[in-house]
N, C-alpha and C positions, 0 to 999 in steps of 0.2 A: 504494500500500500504506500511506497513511499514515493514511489512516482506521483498517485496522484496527489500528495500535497503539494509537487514542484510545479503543479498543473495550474495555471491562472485562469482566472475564470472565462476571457473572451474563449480562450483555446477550446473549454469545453461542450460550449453550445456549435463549435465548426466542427466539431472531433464527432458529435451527437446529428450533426448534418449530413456528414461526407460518408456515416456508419447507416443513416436513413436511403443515403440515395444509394449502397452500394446492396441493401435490403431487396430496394424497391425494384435493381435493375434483376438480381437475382427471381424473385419472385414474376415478373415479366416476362423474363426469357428476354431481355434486350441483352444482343452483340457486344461483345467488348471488343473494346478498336483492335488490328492490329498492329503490334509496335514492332522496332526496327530489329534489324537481324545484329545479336550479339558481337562484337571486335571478336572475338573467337569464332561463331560461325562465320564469317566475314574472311576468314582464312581459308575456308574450304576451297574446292573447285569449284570454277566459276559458271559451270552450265548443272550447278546440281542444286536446285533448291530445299531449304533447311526451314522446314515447320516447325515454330517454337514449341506448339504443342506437345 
């Protein structure tokens, strides 16, 4: 518990936002973006693509 006394109080109603909307995208079935290929896979060969998944 000692984190959250280091916790000020703006942080925890954005902490209680960004925990509601990652709820809501859950319960929806909304797509989560794709994001960019790893410096590691980014090594690979260059005609083979690499799903983060």
């Amino acid at each position: 518990m000692a984190a959250l006394a280091q916790t000020t109080f703006p942080q925890q109603p954005t902490g209680a936002a960004v925990n509601h909307a990652r709820i809501e995208a859950r319960l929806t079935a909304t797509p989560q973006a794709r994001t960019g290929a790893s410096h590691f896979a980014a090594l690979g060969p260059a005609g083979q693509q690499i799903d983060g998944a």
